[in-house]
N, C-alpha and C positions, 0 to 999 in steps of 0.2 A: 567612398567605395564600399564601407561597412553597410551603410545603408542601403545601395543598391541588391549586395549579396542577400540582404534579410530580403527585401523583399522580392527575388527569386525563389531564395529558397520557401517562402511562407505557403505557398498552395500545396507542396509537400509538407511541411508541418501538420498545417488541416487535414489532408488524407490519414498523416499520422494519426491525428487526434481521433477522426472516425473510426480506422479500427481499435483503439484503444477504448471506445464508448463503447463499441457495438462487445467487444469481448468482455469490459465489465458490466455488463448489465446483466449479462450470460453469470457474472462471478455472483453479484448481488443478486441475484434468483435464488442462491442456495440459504444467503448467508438468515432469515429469520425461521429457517426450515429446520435445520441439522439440530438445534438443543430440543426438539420438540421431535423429530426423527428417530433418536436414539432411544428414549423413554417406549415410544410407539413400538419396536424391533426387543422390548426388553430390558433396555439399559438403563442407566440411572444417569445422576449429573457427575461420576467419573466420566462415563464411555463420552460424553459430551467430550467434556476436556481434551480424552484420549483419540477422541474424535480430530479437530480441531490439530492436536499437535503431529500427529501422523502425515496431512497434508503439509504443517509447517516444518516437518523432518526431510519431507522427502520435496519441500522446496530449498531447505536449506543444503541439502548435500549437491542439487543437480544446478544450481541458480549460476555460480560462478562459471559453472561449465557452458551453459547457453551463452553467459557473455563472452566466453573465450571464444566459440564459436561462430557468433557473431563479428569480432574479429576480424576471425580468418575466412569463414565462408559468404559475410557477407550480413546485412541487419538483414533485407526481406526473408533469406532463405531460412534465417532461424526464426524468422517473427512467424511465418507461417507453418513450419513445423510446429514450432511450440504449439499455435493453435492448432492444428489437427490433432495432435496428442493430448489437447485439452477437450477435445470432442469426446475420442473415444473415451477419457476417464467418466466425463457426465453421464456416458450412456452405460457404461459398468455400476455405475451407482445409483441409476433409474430404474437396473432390472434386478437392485438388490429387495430380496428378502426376507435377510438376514443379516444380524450385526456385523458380521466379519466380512459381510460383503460391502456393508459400508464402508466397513475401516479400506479393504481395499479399494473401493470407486477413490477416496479423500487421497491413499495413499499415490494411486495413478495422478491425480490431479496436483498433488504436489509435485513429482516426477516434472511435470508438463508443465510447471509453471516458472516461464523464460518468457513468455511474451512482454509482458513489465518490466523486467528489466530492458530488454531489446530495444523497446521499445524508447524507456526513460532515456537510453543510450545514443538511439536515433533520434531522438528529441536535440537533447545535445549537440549533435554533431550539424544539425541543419540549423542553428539558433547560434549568434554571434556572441560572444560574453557579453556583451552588454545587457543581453535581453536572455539570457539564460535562464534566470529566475522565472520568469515572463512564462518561457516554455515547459519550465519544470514546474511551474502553476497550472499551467495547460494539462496536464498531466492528473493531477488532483483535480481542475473539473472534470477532466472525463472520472477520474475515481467517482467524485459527486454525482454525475449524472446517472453513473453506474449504482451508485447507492439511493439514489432517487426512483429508478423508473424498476432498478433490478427486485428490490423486497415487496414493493409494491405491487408487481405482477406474479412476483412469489407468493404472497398472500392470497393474490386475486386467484388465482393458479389453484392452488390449493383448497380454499373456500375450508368448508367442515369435512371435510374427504378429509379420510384417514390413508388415502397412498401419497405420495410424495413424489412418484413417477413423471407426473406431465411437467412439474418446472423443472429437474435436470432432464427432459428430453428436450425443451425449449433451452436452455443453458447449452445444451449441443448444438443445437441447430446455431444460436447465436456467435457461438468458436467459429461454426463451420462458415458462417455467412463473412465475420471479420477475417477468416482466414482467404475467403475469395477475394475479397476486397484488397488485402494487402496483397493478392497475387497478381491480380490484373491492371491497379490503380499505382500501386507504387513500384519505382524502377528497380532491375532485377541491381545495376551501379549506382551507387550515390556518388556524389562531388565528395572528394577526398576534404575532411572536416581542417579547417586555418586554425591550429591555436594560436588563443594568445598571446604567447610569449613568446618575445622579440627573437630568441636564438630558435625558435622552433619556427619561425618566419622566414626565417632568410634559407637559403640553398645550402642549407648545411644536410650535413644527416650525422646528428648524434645519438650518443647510443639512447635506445628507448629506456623511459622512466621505469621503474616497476609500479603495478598497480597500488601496491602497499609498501608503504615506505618508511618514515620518520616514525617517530613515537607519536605525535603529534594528531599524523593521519590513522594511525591503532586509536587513540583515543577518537576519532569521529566518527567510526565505525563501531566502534564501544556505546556509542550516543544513537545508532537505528536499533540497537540489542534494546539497549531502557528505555527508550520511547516506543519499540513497537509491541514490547515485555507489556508496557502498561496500556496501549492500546488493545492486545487481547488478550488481557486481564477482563478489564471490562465489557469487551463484546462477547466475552465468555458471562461475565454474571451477568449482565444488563438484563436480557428475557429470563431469567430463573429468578431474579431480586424482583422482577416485575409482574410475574407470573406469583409470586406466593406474598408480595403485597399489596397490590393492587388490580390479580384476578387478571392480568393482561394475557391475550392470546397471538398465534404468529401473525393476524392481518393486525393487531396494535403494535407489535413489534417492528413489522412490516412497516406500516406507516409514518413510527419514530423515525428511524434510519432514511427513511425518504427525507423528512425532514433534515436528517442530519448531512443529507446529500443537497437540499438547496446550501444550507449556509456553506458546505466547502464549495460548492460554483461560485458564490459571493464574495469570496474571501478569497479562494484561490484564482478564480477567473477575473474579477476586477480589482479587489478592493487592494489585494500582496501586490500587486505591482506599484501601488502608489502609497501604500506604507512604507515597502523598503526605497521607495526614493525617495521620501521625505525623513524616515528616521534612521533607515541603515537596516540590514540585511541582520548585524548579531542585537541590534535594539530589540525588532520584531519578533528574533528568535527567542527573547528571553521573556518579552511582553505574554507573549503563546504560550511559553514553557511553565510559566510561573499562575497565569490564569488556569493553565492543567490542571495542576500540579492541587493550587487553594482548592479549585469546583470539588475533586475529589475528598480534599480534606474535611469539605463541608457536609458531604454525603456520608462519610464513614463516622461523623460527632454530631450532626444532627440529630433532633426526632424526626420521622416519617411522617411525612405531610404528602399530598398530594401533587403539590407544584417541585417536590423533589428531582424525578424526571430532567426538570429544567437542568437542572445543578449538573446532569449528566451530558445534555445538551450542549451547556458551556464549557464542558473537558473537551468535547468531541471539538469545538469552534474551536478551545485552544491549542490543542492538539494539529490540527489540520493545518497550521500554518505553519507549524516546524518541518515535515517533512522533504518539501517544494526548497527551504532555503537547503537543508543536508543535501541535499539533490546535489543546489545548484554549486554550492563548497564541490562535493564531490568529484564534478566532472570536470571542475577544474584546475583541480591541485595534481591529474596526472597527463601524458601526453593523448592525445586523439586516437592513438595508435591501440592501447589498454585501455579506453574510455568502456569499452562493452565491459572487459575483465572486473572493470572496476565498479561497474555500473551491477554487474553481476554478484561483485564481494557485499556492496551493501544490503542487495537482494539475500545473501544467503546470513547478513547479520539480523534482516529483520525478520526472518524466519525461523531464527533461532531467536529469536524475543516471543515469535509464537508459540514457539516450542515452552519456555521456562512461563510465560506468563499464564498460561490456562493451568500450569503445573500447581504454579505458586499460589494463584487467586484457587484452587481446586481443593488444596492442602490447606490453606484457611480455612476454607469455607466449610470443610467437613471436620476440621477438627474444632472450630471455633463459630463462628456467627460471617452475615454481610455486611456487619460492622467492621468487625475485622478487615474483610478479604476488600475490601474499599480500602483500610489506610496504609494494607501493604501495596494496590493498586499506586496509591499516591506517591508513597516512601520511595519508589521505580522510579517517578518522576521527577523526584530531587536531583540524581545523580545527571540527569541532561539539562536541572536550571544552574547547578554549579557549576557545569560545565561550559556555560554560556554564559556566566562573568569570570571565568578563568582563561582553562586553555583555547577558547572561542574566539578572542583578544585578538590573536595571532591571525585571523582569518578577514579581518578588517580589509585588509592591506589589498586584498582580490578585488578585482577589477570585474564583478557581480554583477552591479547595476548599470 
């Protein structure tokens, strides 16, 4: 019967995935622009950071709210709000001039950003536990593909023009075209989501879980803060350490991150589903966490070589495979009922790891060197490999794969 429901529900999942491409590809348009934006406008590599942490502020305060909403009003009706409200932020930050009209476009753009989690959440709820993982890897390809096609048209967009205007007005149009899509392709009702769990199976109705619960689920949620902290660590230095040692500009930046978008398709769209069935969902998470965790270490104690880059490459590959399993933990440690709420709580942890990581890798880096601001990069990383031979242990037990 499991299987019949997957595959009903699977042609919505793929609709899923479409708007979730088409809207980040619209996200990856800005991302090799803004450290090379702010200089352009006056700024230096603070306003970058502060750049950077304003959209992560004002995604962390509003993130749990979308999932509540989601909820109550429904996944389309907030998937498509979110995206309209992410249109209009790209086109406030196309017609900026001026630094503070940056910071405000980033800070609208955090405000608006619910589609992701909504989205992660609707994933979820159309995908059986068995194949959770499966869909919350779906998820990371579309991110991949969005990191693929989005900087590289940002570059293309771009060219040696010193305005920045035509890729967030193409990043809007791209909101607006995902948000048609999710209006007319997916249903206004989804099929009410079966958990897992036997007593939420049967014709009972007991009382709903809370989204946040044990100490246990605090410490998971603790683990999108220091993975996502050291993830934009990094996409905060990466073009500034690249730009002042090897002369790189936004269309080679641009071009990395394309790259760093095929291997999360590789990894998250084939290769995580048949690692965690052959080694286990906390094996893989520690295999990723701990590959992170070295690459870094080797970039912040090496000499500067030119195949360095790589070293970054392979944080990004290790990286990429932790977030798809927290996903998949995530949405099933509470009932289907708070799946959005909850789906929303991790969203506003890992925006608050944007918040602290551009802060922390920014305060190295100007008081000290990118030697530095790399082995505090790294040091973030520890705390989600401990965590994944300790209190991780406990998560075994989930019926994931």
């Amino acid at each position: 019967m499991a299987a019949d429901t997957s595959s009903r529900h699977s042609p919505l999942i793929w609709l899923v995935f479409l708007v979730i491409v088409i809207d980040l590809v619209g996200f990856g348009l800005v991302i090799p622009l803004l450290p090379f934006m702010a200089p352009n406008l006056g700024g230096d590599s603070t306003d970058v950071a502060f750049i950077m942490i304003t959209y992560a502020l004002g995604a962390a305060l509003v993130s749990p709210a979308w999932g509540k909403l989601s909820d109550k009003a429904g996944r389309r009706q907030a998937l498509v709000l979110a995206l309209l409200c992410s249109c209009v932020a790209y086109v406030v930050t196309a017609l900026a001039d001026t630094l503070w009209q940056v910071y405000l476009g980033r800070a609208l753009s955090g405000l608006a950003a619910g589609s992701l989690p909504v989205a992660t959440a609707l994933m979820a709820d159309l995908s059986p536990p068995q194949r959770r993982a499966k869909a919350m890897g779906l998820v990371g390809t579309a991110f991949g593909l969005g990191l693929i096609a989005g900087p590289v048209l940002g570059g293309l967009l771009t060219g040696d023009s010193e305005s920045f205007a035509l890729p967030f007005y193409t990043a809007a149009v791209m909101s607006l075209v995902a948000a048609i899509c999710a209006q007319t392709m997916l249903p206004a009702r989804m099929a009410k989501p079966v958990s897992s769990r036997p007593e939420m199976a049967e014709n009972r109705a007991p009382a709903p879980a809370p989204a946040l619960g044990p100490k246990q689920n605090k410490l998971l949620l603790m683990q999108y803060v220091s993975h996502t902290c050291s993830v934009s660590s990094i996409i905060y230095l990466f073009p500034l350490w690249v730009a002042d040692a090897f002369t790189w500009g936004p269309k080679d930046v641009g071009y990395f991150f394309g790259v760093v978008g095929v291997a999360m398709i590789t990894l998250q769209g084939g290769l995580l589903a048949v690692l965690t069935k052959v080694f286990g969902h906390i094996n893989v998470l520690r295999v990723g966490s701990v590959t992170f965790a070295i690459s870094l270490f080797v970039v912040a104690t090496a000499e500067i070589t030119p195949w360095m880059p790589a070293m970054i490459f392979l944080a990004f590959c290790g990286s990429t495979v932790c977030l798809p399993l927290l996903n998949a933990i995530a949405s099933e440690i509470v009932d289907p009922s708070h799946r959005g709420r909850m789906m929303g709580m991790t969203a506003s942890a890992s925006s608050t790891g944007r918040i602290v990581g551009p802060l922390f890798a920014a305060g190295l880096l100007n008081s000290r060197d990118f030697s530095t601001a790399w082995l505090g990069s790294a040091l973030m990383v520890l705390f989600l490999v401990i965590w994944s031979f300790t209190a991780a242990r406990k998560f075994n037990r989930l019926e994931l794969s």
